[in-house]
C-alpha positions in Angstrom: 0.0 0.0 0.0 1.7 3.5 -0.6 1.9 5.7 1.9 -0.2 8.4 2.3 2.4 11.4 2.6 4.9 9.8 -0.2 6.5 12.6 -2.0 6.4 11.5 -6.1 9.2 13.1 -8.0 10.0 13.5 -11.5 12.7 14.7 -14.1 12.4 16.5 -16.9 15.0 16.6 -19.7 14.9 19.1 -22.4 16.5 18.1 -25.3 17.8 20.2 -28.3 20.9 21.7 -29.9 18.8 25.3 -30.2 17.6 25.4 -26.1 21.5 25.4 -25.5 22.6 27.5 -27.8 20.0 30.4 -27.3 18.0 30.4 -30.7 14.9 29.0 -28.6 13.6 30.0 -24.9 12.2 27.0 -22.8 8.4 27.5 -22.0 8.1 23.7 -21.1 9.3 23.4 -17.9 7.2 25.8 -15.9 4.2 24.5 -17.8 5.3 20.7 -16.6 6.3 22.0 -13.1 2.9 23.6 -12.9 0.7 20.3 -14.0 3.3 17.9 -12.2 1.9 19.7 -9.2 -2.1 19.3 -9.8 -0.7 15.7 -9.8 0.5 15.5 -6.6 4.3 14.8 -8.3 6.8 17.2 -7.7 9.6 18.3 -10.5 12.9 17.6 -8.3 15.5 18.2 -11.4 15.5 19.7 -14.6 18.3 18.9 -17.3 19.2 20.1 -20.8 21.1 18.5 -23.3 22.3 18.7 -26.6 20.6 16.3 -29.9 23.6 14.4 -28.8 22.8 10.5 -28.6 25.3 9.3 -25.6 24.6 12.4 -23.8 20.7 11.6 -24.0 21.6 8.3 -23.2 23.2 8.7 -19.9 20.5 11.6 -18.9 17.7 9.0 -19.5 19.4 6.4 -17.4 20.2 8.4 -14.6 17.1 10.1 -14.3 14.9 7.8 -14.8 16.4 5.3 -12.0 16.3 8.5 -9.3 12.9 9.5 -10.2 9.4 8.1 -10.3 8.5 9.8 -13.6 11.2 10.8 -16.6 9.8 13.4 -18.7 11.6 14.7 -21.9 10.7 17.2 -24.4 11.8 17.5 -27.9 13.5 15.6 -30.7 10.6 13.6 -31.9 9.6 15.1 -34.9 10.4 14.2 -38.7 14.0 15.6 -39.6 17.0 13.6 -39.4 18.6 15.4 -36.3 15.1 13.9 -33.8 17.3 11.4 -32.1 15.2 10.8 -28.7 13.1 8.1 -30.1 16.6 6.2 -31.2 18.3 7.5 -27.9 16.0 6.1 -25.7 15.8 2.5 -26.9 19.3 2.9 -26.7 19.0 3.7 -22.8 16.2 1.3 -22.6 18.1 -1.9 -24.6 15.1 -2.6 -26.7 14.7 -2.2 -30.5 13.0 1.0 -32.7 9.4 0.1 -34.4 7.0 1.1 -36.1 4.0 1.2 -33.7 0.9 0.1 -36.0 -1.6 2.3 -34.3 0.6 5.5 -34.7 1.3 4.4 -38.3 -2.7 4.8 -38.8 -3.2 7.8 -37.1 -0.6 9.4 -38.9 -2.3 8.1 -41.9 -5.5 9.8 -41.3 -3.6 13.1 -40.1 -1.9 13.2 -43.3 -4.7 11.6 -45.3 -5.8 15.3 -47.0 -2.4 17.3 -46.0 -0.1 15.0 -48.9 0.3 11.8 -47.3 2.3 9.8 -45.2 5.7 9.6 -46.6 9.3 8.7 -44.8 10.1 11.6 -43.1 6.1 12.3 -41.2 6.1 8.0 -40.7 9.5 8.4 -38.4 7.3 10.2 -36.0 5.4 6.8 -36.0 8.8 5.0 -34.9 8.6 3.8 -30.8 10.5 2.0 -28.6 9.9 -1.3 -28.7 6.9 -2.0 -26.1 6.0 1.9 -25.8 2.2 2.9 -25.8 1.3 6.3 -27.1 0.2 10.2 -25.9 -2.3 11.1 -27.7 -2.2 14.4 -29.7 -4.9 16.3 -30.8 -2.9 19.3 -32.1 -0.6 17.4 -35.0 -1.6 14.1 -34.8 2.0 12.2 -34.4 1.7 11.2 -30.8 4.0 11.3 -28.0 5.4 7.9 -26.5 5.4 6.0 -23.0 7.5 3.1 -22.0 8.1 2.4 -18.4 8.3 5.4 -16.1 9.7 7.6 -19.4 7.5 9.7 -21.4 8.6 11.2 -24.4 6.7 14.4 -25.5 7.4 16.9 -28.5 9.3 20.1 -28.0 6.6 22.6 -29.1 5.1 23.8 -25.8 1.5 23.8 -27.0 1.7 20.6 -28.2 3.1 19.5 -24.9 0.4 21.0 -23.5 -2.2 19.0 -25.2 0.4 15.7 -24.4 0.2 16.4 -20.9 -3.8 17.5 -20.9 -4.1 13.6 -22.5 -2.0 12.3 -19.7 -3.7 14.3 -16.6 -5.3 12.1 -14.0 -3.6 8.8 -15.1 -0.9 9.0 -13.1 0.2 7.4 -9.6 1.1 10.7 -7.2 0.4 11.6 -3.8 -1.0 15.1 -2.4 -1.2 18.3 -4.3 1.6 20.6 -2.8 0.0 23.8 -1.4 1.5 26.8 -0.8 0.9 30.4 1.0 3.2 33.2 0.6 4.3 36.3 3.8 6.4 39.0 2.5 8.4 41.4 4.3 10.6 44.6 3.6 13.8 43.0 5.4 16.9 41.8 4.5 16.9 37.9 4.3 20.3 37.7 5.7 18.3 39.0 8.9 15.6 36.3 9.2 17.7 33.9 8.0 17.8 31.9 11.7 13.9 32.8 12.1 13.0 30.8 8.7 15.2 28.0 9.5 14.0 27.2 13.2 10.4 27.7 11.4 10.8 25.0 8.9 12.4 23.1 11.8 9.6 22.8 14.4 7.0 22.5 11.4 7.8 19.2 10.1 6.6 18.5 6.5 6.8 22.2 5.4 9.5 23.8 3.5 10.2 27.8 3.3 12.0 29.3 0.5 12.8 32.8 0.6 13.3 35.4 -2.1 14.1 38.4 -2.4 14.1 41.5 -4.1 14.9 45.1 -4.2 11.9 47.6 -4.9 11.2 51.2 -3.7 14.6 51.8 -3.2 14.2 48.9 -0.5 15.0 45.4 0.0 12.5 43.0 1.1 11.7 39.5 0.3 8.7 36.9 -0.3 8.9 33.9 1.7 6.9 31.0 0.0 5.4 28.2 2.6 4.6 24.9 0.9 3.4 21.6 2.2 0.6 18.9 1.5 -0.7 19.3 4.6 -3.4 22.4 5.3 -3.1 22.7 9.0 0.6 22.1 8.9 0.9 24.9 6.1 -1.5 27.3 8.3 0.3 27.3 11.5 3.7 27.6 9.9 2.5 30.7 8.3 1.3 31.7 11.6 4.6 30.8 13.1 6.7 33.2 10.9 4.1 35.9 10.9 4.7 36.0 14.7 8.5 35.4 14.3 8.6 38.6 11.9 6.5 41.1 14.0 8.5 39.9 16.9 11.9 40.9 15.2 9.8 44.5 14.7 9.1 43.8 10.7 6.1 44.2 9.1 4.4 40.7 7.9 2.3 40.8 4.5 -0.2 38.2 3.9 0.0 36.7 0.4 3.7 38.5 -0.6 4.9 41.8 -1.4 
């Protein structure tokens, strides 16, 4: 039986020549991090790597055998240079097929846009064993095999990939979070946050700050999966801060 409180992680590992060398911003991970969360799973690492086959290889190994879930975007598409398909039956030791039931949804896709010819069938290849994500947007699916899930690069197809994948998978509590702001230097609470997290077990404080109004303050974000624990934590360091003389602002500065 799982427990209860069990904190699901996952990876994500972004994958493309143009992410590292600047031609193309991210959007994927907050939009992952963000639905992760409605799952009760929790991004705990994010990686980037180049269309580089050994170099996915050894991010798909590693990842996937510290992590619950592996997620990757990118490199699944048509062209010659969408290695992840190849690079993760590499990582996985099993061959690269043709999955029929992609094969025939490409088909229809493609039925009154030209066809299905070499390059649009590659995005039908799989890992041997893999099931698909289904994709409304473009019609070439995204792949699962094991605790890896292969989704395309485009963020609003990812989107619709991880819209098709909401609610099927294991995870524990959704992680909640309140937020107290205060104009103060964090160097000068930093002993008040860390006997707060301290005597609240199962909550965790981050602090950030920021300089504004010709002032420094910061926001201190309280999370947990627990309500009452996440309430009286709050509490805690709104009392800690008044009693150091600083202001305490509900919700963040």
């Amino acid at each position: 039986m799982t427990e209860p409180n069990r904190i699901w992680k996952a990876a994500l590992l972004v994958i493309g020549d143009e992410i590292l060398s600047g031609r193309t911003q991210d959007k994927n991970i907050a939009q992952v991090a963000s639905w992760l969360g409605v799952q009760g799973i929790r991004l705990a690492e994010v990686r980037v790597v180049a269309d580089d086959t050994a170099a996915i290889v050894e991010a798909v190994n590693t990842l996937r055998a510290r992590n619950d879930y592996l997620f990757t975007t990118g490199g699944i598409g048509p062209t010659h240079d969408d290695i992840t398909v190849d690079a993760v039956a590499e990582a996985l030791g099993v061959a690269v097929v043709i999955h029929p039931e992609a094969r025939a949804i490409l088909e229809r896709y493609y039925e009154s846009r030209g066809g299905l010819n070499e390059a649009r069938l590659r995005m039908a290849r799989v890992p041997d064993g893999a099931d698909l994500i289904r994709n409304k947007m473009s019609g070439a699916p995204g792949i699962q095999i094991g605790n890896v899930f292969l989704m395309a690069g485009v963020p609003s197809i990812t989107a619709g990939m991880l819209d098709a994948l909401t609610g099927t998978l294991e995870g524990g509590l959704p992680l909640l979070s309140e937020s107290v702001g205060s104009w103060v230097a964090e160097s000068e609470v930093a002993d008040l946050l860390r006997e707060t997290e301290r005597a609240h077990e199962g909550v965790v404080i981050g602090s950030y700050p920021f300089f504004r109004e010709g002032r420094v303050g910061a926001n201190f974000v309280v999370r947990s999966v627990e309500p009452a624990l996440l309430e009286a934590a709050c509490e805690a360091l709104v009392v800690g801060l008044r009693a150091l003389g600083r202001e305490a602002v509900a919700g963040g500065i």
